[in-house]
Residue frames relative to the residue before (quaternion, step in Angstrom):
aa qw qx qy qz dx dy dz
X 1.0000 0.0000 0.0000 0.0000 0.00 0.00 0.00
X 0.2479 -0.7653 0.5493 0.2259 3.45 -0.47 1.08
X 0.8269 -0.3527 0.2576 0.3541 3.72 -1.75 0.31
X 0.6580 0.5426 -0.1781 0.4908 3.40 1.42 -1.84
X 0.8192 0.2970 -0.3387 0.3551 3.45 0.40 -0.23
X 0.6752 0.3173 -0.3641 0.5576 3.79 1.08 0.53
X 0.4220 0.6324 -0.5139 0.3973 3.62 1.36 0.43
X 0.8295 0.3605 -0.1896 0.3821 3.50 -0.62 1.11
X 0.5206 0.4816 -0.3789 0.5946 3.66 1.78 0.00
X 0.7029 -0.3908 0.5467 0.2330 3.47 -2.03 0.92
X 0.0855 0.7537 -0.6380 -0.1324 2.76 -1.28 1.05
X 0.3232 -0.8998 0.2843 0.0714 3.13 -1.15 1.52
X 0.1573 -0.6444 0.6218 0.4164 4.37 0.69 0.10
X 0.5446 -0.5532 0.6288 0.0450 3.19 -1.63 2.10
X 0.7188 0.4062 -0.3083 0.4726 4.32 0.39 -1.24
X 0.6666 0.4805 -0.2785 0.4972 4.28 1.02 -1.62
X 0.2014 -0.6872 0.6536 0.2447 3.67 0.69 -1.51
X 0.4786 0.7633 -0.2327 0.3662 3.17 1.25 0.76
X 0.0793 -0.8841 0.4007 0.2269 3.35 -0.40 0.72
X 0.5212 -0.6938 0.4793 0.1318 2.94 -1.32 1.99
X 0.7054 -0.4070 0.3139 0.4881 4.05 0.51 -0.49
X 0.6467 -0.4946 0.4725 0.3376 3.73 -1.41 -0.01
X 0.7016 -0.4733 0.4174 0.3309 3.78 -0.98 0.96
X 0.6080 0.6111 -0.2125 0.4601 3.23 0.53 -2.70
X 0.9243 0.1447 -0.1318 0.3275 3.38 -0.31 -1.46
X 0.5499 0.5225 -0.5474 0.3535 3.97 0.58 1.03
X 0.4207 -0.7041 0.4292 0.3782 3.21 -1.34 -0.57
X 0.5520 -0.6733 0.4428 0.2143 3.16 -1.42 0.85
X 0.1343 -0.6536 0.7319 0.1383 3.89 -1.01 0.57
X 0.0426 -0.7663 0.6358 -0.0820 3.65 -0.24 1.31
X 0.4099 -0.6880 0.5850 0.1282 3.76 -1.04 1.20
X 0.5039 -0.7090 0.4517 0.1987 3.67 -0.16 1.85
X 0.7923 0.5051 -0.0939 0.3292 3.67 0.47 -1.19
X 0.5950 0.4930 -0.2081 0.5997 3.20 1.84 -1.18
X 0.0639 -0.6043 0.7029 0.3695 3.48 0.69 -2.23
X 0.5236 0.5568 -0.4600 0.4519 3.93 0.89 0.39
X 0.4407 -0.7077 0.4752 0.2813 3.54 -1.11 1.32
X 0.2368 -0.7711 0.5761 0.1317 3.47 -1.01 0.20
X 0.7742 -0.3570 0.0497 0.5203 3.71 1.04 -0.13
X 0.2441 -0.8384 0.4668 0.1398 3.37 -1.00 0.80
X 0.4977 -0.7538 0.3749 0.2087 3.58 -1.03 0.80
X 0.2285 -0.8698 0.4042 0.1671 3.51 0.20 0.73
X 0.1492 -0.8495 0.4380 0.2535 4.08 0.34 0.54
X 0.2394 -0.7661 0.5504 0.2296 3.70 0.01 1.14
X 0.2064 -0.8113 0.5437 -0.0604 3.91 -1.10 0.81
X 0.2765 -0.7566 0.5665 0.1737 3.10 -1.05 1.10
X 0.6835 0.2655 -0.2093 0.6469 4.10 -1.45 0.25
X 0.6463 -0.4438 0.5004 0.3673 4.05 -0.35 0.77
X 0.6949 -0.3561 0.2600 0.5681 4.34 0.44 0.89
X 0.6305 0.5936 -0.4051 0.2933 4.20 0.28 0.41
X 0.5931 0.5009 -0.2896 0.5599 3.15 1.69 -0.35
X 0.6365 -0.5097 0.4271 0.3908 3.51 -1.31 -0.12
X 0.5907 -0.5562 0.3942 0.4316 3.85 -1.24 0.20
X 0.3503 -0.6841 0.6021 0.2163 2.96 -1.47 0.34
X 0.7442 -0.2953 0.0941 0.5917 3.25 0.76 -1.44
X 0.6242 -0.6214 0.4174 0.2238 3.39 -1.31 -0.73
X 0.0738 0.8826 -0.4486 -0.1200 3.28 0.14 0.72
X 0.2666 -0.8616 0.4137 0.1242 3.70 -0.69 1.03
X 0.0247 -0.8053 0.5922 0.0112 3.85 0.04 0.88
X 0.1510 -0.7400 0.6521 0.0660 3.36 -0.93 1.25
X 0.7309 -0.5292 0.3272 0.2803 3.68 -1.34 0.86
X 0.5243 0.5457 -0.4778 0.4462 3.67 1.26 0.15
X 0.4852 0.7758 -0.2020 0.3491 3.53 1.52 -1.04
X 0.6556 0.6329 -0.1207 0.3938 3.05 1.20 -0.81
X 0.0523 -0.8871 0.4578 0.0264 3.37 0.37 1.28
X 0.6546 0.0618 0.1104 0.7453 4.40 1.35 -0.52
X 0.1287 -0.5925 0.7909 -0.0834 2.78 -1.62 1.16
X 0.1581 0.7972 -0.5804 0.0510 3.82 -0.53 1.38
X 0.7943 -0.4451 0.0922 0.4030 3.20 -1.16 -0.30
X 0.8021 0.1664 -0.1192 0.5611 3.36 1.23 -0.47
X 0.7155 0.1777 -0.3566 0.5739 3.77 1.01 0.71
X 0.2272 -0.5831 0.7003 0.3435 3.80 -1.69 -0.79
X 0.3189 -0.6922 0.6435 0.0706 3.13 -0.96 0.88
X 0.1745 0.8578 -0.4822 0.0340 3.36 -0.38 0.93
X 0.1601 -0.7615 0.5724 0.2584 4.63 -0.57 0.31
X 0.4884 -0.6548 0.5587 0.1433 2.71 -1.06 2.08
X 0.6473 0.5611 -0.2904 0.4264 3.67 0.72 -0.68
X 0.5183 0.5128 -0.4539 0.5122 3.89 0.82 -0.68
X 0.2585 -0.6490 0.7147 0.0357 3.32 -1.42 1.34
């Protein structure tokens, strides 16, 4: 699955039903050697992205529980 086609779906925490932020707008930890992501960084915001961070929330590609058409579903809790 290439970057362009899951750039832009909801992520969602599968246990909170919560939405965690938007693919597009985290960062990527991308394995040099593979070119395969390994985990992105989700920037949690205050005021709808106008306030300052709070924290980070890192989801690594084992997390990942469904990849559909318009979200990833993913358990922050799955080690």
């Amino acid at each position: 699955m290439r970057l362009s086609e899951i750039s832009g779906k909801e992520i969602i925490d599968y246990d909170k039903g919560e939405r965690l932020g938007v693919l597009g707008q985290t960062d990527l930890v991308i394995d040099e050697e593979t070119g395969k992501i390994e985990s992105f960084i989700i920037p949690s915001m205050k005021w709808f992205g106008l306030g300052k961070k709070e924290k980070e929330v890192t989801v690594y590609w084992r997390q990942i529980i469904k990849i559909g058409a318009d979200m990833i579903i993913i358990d922050v809790d799955k080690e």
